[in-house]
C-alpha positions as a LaTeX table, in Angstrom:
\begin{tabular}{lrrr}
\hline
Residue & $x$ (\AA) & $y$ (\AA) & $z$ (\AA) \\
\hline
Unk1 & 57.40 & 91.29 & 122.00 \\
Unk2 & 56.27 & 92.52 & 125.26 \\
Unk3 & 55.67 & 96.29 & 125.90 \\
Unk4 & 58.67 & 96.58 & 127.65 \\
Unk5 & 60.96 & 94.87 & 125.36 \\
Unk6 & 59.28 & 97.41 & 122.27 \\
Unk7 & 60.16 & 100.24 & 125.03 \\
Unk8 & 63.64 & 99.47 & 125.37 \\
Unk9 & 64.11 & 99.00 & 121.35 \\
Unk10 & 62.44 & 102.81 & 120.74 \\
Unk11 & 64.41 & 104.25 & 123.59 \\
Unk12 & 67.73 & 102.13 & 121.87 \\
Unk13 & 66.60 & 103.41 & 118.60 \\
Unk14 & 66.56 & 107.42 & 119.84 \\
Unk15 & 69.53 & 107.36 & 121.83 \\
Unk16 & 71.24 & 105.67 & 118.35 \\
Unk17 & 69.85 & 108.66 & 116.13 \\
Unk18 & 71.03 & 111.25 & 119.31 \\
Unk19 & 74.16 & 109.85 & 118.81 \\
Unk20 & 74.51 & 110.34 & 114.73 \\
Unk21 & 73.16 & 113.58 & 115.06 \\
Unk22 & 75.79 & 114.72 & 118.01 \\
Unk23 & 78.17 & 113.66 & 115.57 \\
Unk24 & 76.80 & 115.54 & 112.28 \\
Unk25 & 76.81 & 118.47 & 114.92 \\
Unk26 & 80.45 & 118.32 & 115.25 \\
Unk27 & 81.26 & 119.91 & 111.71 \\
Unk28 & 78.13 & 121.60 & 110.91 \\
Unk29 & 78.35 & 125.39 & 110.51 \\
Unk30 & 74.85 & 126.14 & 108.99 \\
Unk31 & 73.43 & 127.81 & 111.74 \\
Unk32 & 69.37 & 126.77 & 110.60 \\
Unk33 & 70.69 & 123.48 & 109.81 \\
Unk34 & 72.15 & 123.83 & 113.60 \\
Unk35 & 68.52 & 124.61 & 114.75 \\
Unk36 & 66.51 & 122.06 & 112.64 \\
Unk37 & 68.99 & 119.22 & 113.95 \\
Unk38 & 69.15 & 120.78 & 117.54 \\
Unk39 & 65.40 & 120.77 & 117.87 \\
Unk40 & 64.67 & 117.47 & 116.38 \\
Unk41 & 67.17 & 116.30 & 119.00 \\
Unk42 & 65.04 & 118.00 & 121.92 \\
Unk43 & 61.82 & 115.91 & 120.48 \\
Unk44 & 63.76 & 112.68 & 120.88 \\
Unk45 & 64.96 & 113.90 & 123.63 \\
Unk46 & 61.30 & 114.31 & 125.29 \\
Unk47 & 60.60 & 110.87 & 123.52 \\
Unk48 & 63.56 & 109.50 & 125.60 \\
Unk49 & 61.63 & 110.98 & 129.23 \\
Unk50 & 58.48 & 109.90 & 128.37 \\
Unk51 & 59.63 & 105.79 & 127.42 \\
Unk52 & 61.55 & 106.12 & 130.57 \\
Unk53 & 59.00 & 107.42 & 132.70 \\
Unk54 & 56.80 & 104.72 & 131.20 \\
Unk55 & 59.28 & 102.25 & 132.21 \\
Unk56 & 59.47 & 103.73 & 135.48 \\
Unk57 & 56.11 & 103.67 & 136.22 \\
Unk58 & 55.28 & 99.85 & 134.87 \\
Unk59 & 56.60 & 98.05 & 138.02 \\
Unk60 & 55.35 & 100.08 & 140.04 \\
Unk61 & 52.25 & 99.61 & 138.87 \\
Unk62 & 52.74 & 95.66 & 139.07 \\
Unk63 & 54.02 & 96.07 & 142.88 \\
Unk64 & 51.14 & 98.05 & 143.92 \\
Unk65 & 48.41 & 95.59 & 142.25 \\
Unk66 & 49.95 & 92.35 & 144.42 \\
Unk67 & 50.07 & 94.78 & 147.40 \\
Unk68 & 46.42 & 95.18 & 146.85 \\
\hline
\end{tabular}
């Protein structure tokens, strides 16, 4: 499996768990359970930028390197 391809399954897998946890947020009335999820969700949420930025960046890195 290529970088890439383990890029796109670990951005697949966060945006899954985002997903369950927008849902458990739906009936939850805890308000530190509220927090705890909420800021676990901002993590994966930074996790998410930073595998897309990677992806982002890796062909331009490939243009650039035939350009030169």
């Amino acid at each position: 499996m290529t970088v890439r391809e383990q890029n796109l399954q670990w951005l697949g897998d966060l945006l899954e768990h985002l997903r369950e946890c927008q849902q458990r947020l739906t009936w939850m009335e805890n308000p530190e359970a509220r927090a705890m999820l909420t800021e676990a969700m901002q993590r994966d949420l930074a996790s998410c930028q930073r595998i897309c930025d990677a992806l982002n960046a890796a062909p331009r890195t490939r243009v650039l390197a035939k350009v030169a």
